[in-house]
C-alpha positions in Angstrom: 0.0 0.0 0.0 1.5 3.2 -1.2 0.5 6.7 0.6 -2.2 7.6 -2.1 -3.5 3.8 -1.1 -3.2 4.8 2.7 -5.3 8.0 2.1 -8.0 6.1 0.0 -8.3 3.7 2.6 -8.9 5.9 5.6 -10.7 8.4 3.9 -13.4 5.6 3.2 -13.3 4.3 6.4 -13.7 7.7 8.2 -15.9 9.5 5.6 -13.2 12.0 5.9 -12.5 14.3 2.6 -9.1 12.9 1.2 -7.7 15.9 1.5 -8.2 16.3 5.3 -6.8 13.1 5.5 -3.5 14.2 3.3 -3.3 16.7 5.9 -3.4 14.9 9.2 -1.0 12.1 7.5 1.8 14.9 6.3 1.2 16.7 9.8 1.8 13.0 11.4 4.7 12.1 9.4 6.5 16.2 10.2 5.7 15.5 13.6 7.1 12.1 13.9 10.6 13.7 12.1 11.2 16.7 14.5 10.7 14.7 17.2 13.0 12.1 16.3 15.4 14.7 15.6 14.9 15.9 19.1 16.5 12.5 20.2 12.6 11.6 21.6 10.5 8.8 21.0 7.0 8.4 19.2 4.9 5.5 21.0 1.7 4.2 19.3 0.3 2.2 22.2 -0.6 -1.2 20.7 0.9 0.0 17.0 3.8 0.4 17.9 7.2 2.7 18.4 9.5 5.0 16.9 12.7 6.3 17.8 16.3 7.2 16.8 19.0 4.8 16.8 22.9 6.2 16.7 25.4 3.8 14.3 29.1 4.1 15.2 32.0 5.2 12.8 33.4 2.6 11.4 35.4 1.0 8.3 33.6 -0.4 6.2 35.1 -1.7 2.2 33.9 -0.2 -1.3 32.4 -3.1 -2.8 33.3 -2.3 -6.5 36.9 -1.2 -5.9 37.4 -3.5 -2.6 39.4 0.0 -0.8 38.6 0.0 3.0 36.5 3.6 3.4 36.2 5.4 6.5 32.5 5.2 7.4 31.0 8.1 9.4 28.6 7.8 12.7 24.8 8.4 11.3 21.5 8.4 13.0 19.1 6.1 11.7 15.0 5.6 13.0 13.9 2.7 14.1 10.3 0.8 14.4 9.1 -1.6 17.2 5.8 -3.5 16.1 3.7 -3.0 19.4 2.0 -6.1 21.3 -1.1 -5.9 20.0 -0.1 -5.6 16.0 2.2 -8.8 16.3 -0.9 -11.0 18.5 -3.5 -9.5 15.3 -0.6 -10.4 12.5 0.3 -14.3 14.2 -3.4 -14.8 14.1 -3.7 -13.9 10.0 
């Protein structure tokens, strides 16, 4: 399901306009990103939970000219299937 898909699908099930529901999912997604960036979490309870996860520098090897590069730290978010979304999808 692609975001177009997603909006489709919620804006039948909530008799919502499409594009209130384009709104609330780009006002969702910008407030998922800042606060991420502010090193907090976002926790869906039962969905699930976001956060920010810090990768080390390391050395890692070009894999078309086999040269050992120098790999900086990065940040990169993370997602935690809640309790309740795993019990529904072991079910299916």
């Amino acid at each position: 399901m692609n975001k177009s898909e997603l909006i489709a699908a919620l804006s039948e099930e909530t008799n919502f306009s499409k594009k209130d529901i384009a709104k609330v999912l780009s006002s969702f997604t910008r407030i998922v990103e800042r606060t991420l960036k502010k090193g907090g979490k976002v926790s869906l309870t039962g969905f699930g939970t976001y956060w920010l996860s810090k990768r080390p520098a390391r050395v890692g090897i070009n894999p078309s000219t086999k040269q050992r590069i120098s790999l900086p730290a990065i940040s990169v978010p993370r997602w935690k299937a809640g309790k309740h979304l795993k019990e529904q999808l072991r079910a299916a």
